[in-house]
C-alpha positions in Angstrom: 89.5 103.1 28.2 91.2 100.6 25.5 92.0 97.6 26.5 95.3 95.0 25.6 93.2 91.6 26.1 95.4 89.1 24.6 99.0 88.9 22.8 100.2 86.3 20.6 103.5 85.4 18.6 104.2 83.6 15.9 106.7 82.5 13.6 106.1 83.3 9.7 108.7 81.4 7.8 107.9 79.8 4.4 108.3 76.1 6.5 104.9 77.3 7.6 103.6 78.0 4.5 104.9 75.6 2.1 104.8 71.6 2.8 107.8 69.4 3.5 107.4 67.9 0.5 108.4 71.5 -1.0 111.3 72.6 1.5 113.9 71.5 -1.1 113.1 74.8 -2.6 114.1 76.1 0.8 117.3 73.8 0.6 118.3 74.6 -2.6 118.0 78.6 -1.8 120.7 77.7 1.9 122.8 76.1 -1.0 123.5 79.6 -2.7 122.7 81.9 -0.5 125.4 85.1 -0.2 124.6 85.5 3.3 126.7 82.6 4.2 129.0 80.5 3.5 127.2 77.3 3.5 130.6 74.7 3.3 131.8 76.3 6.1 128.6 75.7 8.4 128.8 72.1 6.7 132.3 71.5 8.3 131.3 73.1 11.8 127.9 71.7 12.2 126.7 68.7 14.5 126.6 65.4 12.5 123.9 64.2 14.7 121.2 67.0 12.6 121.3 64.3 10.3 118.2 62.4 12.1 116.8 65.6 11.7 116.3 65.6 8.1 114.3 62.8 7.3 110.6 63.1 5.6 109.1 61.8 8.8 110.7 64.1 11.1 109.8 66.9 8.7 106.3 66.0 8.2 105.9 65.8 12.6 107.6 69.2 12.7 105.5 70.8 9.9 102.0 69.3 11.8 103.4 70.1 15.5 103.7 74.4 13.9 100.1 73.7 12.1 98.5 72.8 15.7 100.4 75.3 17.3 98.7 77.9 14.8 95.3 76.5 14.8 95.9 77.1 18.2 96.9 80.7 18.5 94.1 81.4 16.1 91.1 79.6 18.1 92.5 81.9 20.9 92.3 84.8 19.0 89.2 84.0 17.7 87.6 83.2 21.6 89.3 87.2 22.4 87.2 88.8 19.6 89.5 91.8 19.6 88.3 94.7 17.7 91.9 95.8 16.5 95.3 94.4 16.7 98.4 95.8 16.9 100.5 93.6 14.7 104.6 94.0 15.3 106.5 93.0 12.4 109.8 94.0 10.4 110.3 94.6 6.9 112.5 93.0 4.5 113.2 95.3 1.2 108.9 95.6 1.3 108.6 99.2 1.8 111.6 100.4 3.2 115.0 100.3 1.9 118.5 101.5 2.8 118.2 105.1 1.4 115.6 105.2 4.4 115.6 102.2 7.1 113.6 104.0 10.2 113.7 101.7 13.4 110.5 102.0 14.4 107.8 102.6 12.2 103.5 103.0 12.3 101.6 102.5 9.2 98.2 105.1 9.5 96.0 104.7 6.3 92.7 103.2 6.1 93.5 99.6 4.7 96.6 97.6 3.9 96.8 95.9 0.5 98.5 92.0 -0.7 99.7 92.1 -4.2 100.4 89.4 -6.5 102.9 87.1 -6.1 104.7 88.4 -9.7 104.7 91.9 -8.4 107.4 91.8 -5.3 109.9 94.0 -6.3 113.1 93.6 -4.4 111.6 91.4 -1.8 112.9 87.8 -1.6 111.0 84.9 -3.5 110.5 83.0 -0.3 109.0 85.7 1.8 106.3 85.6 -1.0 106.2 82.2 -1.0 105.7 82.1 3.2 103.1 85.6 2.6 100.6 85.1 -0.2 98.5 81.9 -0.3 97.4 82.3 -4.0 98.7 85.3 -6.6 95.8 87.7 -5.5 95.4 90.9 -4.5 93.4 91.3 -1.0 93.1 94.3 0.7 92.1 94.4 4.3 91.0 96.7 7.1 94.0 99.4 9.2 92.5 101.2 11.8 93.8 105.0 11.1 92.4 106.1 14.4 94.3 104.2 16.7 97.6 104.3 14.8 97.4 107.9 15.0 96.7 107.7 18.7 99.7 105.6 19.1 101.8 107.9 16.8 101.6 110.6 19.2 101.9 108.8 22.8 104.6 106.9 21.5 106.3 110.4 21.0 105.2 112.1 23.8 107.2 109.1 25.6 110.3 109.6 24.1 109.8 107.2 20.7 110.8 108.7 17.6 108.6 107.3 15.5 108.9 107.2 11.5 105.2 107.0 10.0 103.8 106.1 6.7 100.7 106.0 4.8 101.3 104.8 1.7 102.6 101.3 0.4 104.8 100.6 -2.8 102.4 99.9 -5.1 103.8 96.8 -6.8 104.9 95.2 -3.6 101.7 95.6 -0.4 102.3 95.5 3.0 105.5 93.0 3.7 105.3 89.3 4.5 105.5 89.9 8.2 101.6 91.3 8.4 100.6 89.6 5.3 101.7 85.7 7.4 99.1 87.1 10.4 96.4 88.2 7.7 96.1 85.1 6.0 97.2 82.7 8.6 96.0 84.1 12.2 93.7 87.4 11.2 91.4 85.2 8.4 88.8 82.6 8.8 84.7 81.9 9.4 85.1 81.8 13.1 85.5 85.7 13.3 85.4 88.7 11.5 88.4 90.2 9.9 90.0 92.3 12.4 91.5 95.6 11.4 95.2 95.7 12.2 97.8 98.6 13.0 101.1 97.6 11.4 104.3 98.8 14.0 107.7 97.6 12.2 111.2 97.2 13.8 114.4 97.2 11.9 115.3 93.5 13.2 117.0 92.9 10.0 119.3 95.0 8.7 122.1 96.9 10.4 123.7 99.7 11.4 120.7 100.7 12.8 118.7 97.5 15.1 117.5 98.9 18.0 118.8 96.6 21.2 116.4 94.4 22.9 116.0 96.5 26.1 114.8 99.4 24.4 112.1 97.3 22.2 111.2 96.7 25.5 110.8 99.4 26.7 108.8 100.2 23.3 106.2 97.8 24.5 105.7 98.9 27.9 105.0 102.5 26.1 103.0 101.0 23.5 100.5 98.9 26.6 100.7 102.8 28.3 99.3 104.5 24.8 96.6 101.7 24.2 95.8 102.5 28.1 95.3 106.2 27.5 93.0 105.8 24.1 89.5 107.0 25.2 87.7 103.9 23.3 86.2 100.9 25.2 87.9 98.8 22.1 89.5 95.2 22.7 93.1 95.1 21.7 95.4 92.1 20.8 99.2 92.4 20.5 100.7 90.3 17.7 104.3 89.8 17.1 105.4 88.3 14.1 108.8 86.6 12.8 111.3 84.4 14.5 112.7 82.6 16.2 116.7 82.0 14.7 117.1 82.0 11.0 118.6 81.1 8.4 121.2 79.7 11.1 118.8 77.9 14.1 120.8 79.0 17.2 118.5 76.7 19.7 120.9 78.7 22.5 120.0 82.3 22.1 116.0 80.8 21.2 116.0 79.4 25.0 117.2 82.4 26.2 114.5 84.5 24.6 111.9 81.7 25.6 113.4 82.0 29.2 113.0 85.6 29.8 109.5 85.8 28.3 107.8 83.0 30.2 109.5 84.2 33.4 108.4 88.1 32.6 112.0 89.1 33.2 112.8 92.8 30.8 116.3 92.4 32.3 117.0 89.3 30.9 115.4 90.0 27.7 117.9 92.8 27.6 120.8 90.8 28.5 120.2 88.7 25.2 123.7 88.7 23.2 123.3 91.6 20.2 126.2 89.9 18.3 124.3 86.8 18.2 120.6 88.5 17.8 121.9 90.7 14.6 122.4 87.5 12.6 120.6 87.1 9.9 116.8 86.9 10.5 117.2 86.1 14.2 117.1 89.4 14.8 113.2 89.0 14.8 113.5 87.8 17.9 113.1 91.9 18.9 109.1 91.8 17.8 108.7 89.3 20.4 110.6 91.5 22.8 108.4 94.8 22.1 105.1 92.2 22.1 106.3 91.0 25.7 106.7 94.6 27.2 103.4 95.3 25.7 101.8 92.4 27.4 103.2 92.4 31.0 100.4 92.8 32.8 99.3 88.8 31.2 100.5 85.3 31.8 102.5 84.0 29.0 102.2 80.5 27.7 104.5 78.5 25.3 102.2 76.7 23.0 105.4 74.9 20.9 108.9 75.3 20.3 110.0 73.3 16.9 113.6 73.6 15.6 112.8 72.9 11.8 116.5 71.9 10.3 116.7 71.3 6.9 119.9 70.7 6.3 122.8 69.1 8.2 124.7 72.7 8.2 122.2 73.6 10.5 120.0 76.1 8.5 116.2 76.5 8.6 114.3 78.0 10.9 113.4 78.0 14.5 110.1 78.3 15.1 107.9 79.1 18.2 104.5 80.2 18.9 103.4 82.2 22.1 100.5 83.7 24.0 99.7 86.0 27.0 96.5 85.7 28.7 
């Protein structure tokens, strides 16, 4: 019998990738970006973010999310897992709107990077925050078990899309490519094969609500359960907290329901206020908690990285159960 040893999230903005001394990339992008209307944030926001958009405090905020990493990846490391189960979202990576499944296993024998100038549609910072140099890596997927899940997932009621193929110019999205380079990677262990599971956090009409990610996870802890392997499995969720707005409100509530293993609060979280934007990644974390139920959660950091005064950046937090 499997067994769900460890679960870990993460956040995987390009703040974690790139150094403060880059972010005004970052800034410049909040400037322009048709997602919102960055004046009218301006006029609304608190005038005290100021003091939060100095060099110093950028340069605590970026080492405080580099221990809180190093951290998550010594635990990993100490688990030795022999597969995880890594839930992400895509962003115009593989899936677009002409077919935008909710919930989505990827079954083929590896998972591929691709350079940096081969992206397609997806956005220039999601690159950025993915690939550490313009190379193309290829790592180990574990078919077996992503098959295994396929077909418990539907025999409980999940209608799950599959796939098992990627774009070719683009790889697997920036999601499992943050956890490849930046939690999966390193001398202390062994690469360890990974089953990509996505959720549509991103892009509506079809987000699934936080209840029924859930509910996803306590299905997903039940399939792993029920695979006749003795292999050690680690649940990974990847993305969030708020973006490109930080809504420290809604991140607290999340934080609150996980540490105090409470589905009911989790599902209570405001939808109109999830669906902005990319805090709808907030939903991984949801599906990772329902997987991990039966372990003790511990908040390693929370780290509101503003990086301008109308409030934008990105919220970030990094988790584990035990």
């Amino acid at each position: 019998m499997a067994e769900i040893v460890l679960g870990i999230a993460t956040s995987h903005s390009p703040q974690l990738r790139i150094a403060p001394a880059q972010w005004h990339l970052l800034i410049e992008k909040d400037h322009k970006d048709p997602r919102f209307d960055y004046q009218q944030l301006l006029r609304h926001a608190n005038p005290a973010l100021g003091k939060e958009l100095t060099e110093d405090v950028f340069q605590k905020k970026y080492q405080a999310c580099q221990n809180a990493l190093a951290a998550l990846k010594e635990k990993l490391a100490a688990a030795r897992p022999d597969v995880a189960i890594v839930i992400g979202d895509d962003q115009h990576e593989q899936f677009f709107e002409e077919n935008m499944p909710m919930f989505s296993i990827y079954y083929n024998e590896t998972v591929e990077q691709k350079v940096r100038a081969a992206h397609g549609r997806a956005s220039w910072w999601n690159v950025a925050a993915a690939h550490p140099d313009e190379v193309q890596k290829v790592s180990p997927a574990h078919p077996e078990l992503a098959r295994h899940l396929i077909k418990a997932l539907i025999a409980k009621g999940f209608d799950i899309a599959t796939s098992n193929k990627l774009r070719s110019q683009i790889g697997v999205g920036h999601a499992y490519t943050f956890v490849i380079n930046h939690i999966l990677a390193g001398d202390s262990m062994p690469i360890v094969p990974m089953v990509p599971l996505s959720i549509n956090a991103f892009f509506p009409p079809n987000q699934p609500l936080p209840g029924r990610c859930y509910d996803l996870g306590k299905a997903l802890a039940e399939a792993v359960k029920s695979w006749r392997s003795d292999k050690k499995v680690a649940i990974i969720a990847s993305g969030g907290l708020s973006h490109f707005i930080i809504d420290e409100e809604i991140d607290r509530m999340c934080l609150a329901g996980l540490l105090q293993q409470d589905p009911e609060k989790l599902a209570r979280l405001p939808v109109e206020r999830l669906m902005v934007l990319g805090t709808g990644e907030i939903l991984n974390w949801v599906a990772a908690a329902g997987a991990v139920a039966q372990l003790r959660p511990t908040l390693l950091d929370y780290v509101p990285c503003y990086r301008t005064p109308a409030g934008t950046g990105c919220a970030m937090g990094f988790m584990q159960w035990s």
